[in-house]
N, C-alpha and C positions, 0 to 999 in steps of 0.2 A: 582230914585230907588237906595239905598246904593249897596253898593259892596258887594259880599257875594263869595269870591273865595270857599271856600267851601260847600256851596251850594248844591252839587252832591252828597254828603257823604250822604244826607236825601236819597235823591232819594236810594243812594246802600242801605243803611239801611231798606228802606222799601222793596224792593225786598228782603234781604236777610228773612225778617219779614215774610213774603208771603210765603217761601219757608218753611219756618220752619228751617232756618239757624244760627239760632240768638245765636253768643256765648258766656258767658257770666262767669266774676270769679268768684271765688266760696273760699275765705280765709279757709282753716283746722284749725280745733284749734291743741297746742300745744302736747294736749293729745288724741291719739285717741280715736274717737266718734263710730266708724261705723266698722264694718271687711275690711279691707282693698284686696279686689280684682281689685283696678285700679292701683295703681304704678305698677313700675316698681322694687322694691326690691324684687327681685327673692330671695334671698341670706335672708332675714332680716337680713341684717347687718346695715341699716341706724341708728336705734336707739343700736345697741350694743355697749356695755361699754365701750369696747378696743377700737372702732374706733371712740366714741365721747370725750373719753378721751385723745385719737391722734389728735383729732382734737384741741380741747383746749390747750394742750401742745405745739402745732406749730404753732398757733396764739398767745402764750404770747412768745413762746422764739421769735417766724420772723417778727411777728406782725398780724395784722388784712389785711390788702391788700400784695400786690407782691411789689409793688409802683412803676413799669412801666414795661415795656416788656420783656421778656425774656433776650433780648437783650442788654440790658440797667441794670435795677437794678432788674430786676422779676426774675431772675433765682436764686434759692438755694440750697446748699444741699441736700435738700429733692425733691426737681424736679429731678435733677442728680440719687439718691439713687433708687424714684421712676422708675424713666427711665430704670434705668438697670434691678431692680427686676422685673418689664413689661416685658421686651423683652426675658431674662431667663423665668420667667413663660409661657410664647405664644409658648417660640421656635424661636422669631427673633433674631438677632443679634445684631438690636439697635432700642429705639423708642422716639418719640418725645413726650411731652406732651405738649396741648394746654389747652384752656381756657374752651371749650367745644367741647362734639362729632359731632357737626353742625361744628365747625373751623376746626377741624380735617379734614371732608370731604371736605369742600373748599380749604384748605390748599394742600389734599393729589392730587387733581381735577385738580385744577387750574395750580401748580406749576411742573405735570408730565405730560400735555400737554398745547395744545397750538392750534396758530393760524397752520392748515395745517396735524393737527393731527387729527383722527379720537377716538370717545369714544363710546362704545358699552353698552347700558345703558338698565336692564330691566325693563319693563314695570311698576312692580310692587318696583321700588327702593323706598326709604323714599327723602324726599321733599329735604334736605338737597342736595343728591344726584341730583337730580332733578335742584338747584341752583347753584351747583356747575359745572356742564355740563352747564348754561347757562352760566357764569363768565369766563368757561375757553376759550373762543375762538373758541374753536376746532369744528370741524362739528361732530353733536351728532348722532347718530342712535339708536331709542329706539326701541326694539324687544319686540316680545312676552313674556311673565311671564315666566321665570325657562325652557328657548329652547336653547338648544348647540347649535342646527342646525341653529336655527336664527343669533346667535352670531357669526356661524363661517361662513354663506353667509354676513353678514355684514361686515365682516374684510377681506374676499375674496375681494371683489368688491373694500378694499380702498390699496393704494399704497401708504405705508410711516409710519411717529407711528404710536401706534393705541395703546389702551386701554380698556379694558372692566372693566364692573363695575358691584356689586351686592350686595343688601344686602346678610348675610349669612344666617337669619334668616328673613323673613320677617314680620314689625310688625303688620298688620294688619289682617292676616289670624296666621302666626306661623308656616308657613313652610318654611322647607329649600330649601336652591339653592342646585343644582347640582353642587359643587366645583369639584368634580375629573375632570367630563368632560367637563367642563368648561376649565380646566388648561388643558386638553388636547388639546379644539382646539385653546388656547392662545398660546401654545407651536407651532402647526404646521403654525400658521398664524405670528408667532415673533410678540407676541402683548404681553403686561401685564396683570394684573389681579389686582385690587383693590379690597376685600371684606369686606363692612363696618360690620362687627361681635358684632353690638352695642347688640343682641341681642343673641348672642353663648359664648362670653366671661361671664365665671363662672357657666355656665350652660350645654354647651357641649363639649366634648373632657374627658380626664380622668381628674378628680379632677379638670374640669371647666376651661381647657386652652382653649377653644374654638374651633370654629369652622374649621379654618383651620387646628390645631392638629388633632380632631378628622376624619379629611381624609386623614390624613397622611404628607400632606401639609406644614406645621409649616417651618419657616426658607427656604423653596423653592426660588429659586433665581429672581426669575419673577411673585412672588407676593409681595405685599401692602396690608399691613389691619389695618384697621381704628377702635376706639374701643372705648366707653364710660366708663369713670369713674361713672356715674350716676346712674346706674341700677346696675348690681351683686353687685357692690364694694361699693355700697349705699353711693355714695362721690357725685363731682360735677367736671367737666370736661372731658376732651377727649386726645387721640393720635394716634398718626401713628407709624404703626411699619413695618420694613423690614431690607430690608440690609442695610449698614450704608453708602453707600456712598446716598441712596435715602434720608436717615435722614441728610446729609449733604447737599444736595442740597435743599431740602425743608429747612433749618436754613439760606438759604443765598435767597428763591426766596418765598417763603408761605408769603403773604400778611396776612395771617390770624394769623401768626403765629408771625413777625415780628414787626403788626404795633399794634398791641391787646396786653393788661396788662397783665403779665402773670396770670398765675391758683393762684388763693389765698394759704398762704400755710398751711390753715385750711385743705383745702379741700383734697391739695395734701400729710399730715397727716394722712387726713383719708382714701383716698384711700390706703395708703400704709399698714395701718394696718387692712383693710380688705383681701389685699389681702395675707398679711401674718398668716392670722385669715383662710383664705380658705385655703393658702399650708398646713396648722396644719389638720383643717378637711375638705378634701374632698368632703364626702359622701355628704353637701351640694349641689353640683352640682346635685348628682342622684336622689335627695330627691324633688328637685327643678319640673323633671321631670316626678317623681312619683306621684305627686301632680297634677300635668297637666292631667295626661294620667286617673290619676281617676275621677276628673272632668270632659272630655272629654266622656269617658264609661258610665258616668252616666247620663251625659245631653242627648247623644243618644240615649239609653236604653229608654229614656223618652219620646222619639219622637220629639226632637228637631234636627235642622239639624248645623251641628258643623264641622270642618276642624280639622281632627287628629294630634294633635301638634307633631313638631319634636323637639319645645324646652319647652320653659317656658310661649306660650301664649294661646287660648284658644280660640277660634273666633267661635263665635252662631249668625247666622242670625237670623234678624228681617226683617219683614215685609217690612217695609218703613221708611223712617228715621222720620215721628214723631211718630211712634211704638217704635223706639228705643231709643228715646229719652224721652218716657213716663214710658216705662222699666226699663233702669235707675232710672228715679225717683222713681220709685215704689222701687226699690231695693235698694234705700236709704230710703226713708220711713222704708223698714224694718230692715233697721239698718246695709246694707251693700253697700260698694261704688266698682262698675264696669264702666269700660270705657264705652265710648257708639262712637260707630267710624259711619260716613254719609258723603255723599258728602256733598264739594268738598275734604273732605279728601281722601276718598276709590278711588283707581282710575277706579274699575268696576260698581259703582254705586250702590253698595251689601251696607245697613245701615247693623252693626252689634252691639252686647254686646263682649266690648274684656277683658276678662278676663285673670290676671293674675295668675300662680301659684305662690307661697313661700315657699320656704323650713322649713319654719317657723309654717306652718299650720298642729294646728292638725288633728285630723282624725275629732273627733266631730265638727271643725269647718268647714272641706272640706262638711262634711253632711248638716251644717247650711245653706253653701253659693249655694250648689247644690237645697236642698227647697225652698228658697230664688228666685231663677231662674226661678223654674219650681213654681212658687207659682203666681209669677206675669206676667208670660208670655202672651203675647199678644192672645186673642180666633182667633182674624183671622186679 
């Protein structure tokens, strides 16, 4: 009988088949086809002129790659420039930028614990977090969804670092963590606080500094937060921000950071000139919102069962995950594209349609994607 090392991959394959698991790409054309309610461009800044003409300008002056790590030759002026206008816009005092908001949390994980430290992790973190608590060594405690009180009987019980961790926005429902009391019991327990804000950066706080501004938080001496250029800033990468000796030590210990080709400096062009495009207008941040909270009012009103966004996402249960994976379809049939979130992604086993808002949408088209919704929804 030949050798067939993989072999098992049929076997996964056909469970995943059976389940209705099956995931599969899907290439966008260059132009949009459909109303855009699955990205993440809360901001619609991806296709604006200033920041694709940033973009092209920093790939003909620095080139097309970084051409190796930061550390090496990937660092340029435009990382540097970026870096500072970052941590002035959030409120930190210095930030790193990596290659993505996945390295970012590995990097920010990994590198500010360890073997013998403890990391306090909710329930409901994103995957990245999730990998990054497995990489760093450290013994993990993963508590209940958005509970102080979990967080600070878990750091009771440990003796030595300790760390807690959160998204600030979570993406698959769109509610927020508890950051005040959070930093309160990180305060009384001497632990940190890392909040990955991939989804409050440009969307909460005033004029979209995010999530830790918007609780008063910003620049506090015993938080970390981690933050994607991909989503508000419609770019492509990630960083860590805090005090600058934490941005020091993660540049000499972040494996993520160190041994990875820097940010393209397309990318890190176009981050910057989104987010100099956002200090100009604001009101995109509240706009971004506004848009959420009427989708939201109206998918309830309709008798669908939906989670009250605190930011930019929009979360409507389905049935079962091949209801919401036929939903979808349907909602692209009618010419509009929605995420469609199902185990093993969701960690409560909830299939959902995850809708996002855009600061970009008009009202006639908030109407479109609202009928849209309620047009193909599943009878039972």
């Amino acid at each position: 009988m030949p050798f067939a090392p993989f072999e098992w991959i049929d076997d996964e394959a056909r469970r995943r088949a059976d389940a209705g698991l099956v995931r599969t790409l899907r290439a966008r054309p260059a132009e949009p086809e459909l109303l855009d309610l699955a990205s993440n461009d809360y901001l619609g800044l991806t296709r604006h002129p200033e920041v694709t003409a940033a973009a092209a300008e920093a790939a003909q002056r620095w080139g097309a790659g970084a051409t190796g790590s930061r550390l090496v030759t990937g660092s340029t002026a435009l990382h540097a420039e970026l870096e500072r206008e970052l941590a002035a816009f959030c409120g930190f005092e210095a930030a790193l930028v990596l290659s993505s908001g996945y390295a970012a949390n590995l990097a920010a994980l990994t590198a500010l614990t360890g073997r013998g430290s403890l990391i306090v992790s909710d329930a409901g973190n994103h995957a990245s977090i999730v990998d990054g608590c497995r990489l760093s060594r450290a013994e993990t405690a993963v508590v209940p969804h958005a509970d102080p009180e979990a967080v600070a009987k878990a750091l009771h019980a440990h003796d030595g670092r300790a760390l807690a961790v959160t998204d600030s926005v979570f993406s698959v429902d769109g509610d927020a963590a508890p950051l005040r009391e959070l930093v309160d019991v990180c305060r009384t327990h001497r632990a940190a606080l890392l909040v990955d804000d991939a989804h409050g950066l440009g969307v909460l706080g005033e004029g979209g500094r995010g999530a830790p501004a918007a609780a008063g938080l910003a620049g506090d001496d015993g938080i970390v937060t981690t933050v994607t250029l991909s989503k508000s800033l419609g770019s492509q990468g990630g960083a860590v921000l805090g005090p600058a000796r934490v941005i020091d030590h993660l540049v000499n210990t972040a494996r993520t950071f160190i041994f990875d080709t820097g940010l393209a400096p397309a990318a890190a062009g176009a981050a910057l000139a989104s987010l100099r495009l956002l200090r100009r207008e604001p009101e995109r941040a509240g706009r971004a919102r506004t848009v959420a909270t009427a989708l939201y009012e109206r998918l309830t009103a309709a008798g669908l069962t939906a989670v009250r966004p605190d930011a930019a996402v929009v979360s409507v249960r389905a049935p079962s995950p091949d209801a919401a994976v036929r939903w979808s379809a349907d909602c692209r049939a009618a010419g509009m594209a929605v995420g469609c979130f199902r185990p093993p992604s969701v960690p409560d086993g909830i299939s959902r349609l995850r809708l996002t808002a855009r600061a970009d949408l008009t009202g006639a088209q908030i109407e479109t994607a609202v009928e849209t919704v309620l047009r193909t929804a599943p009878t039972a």
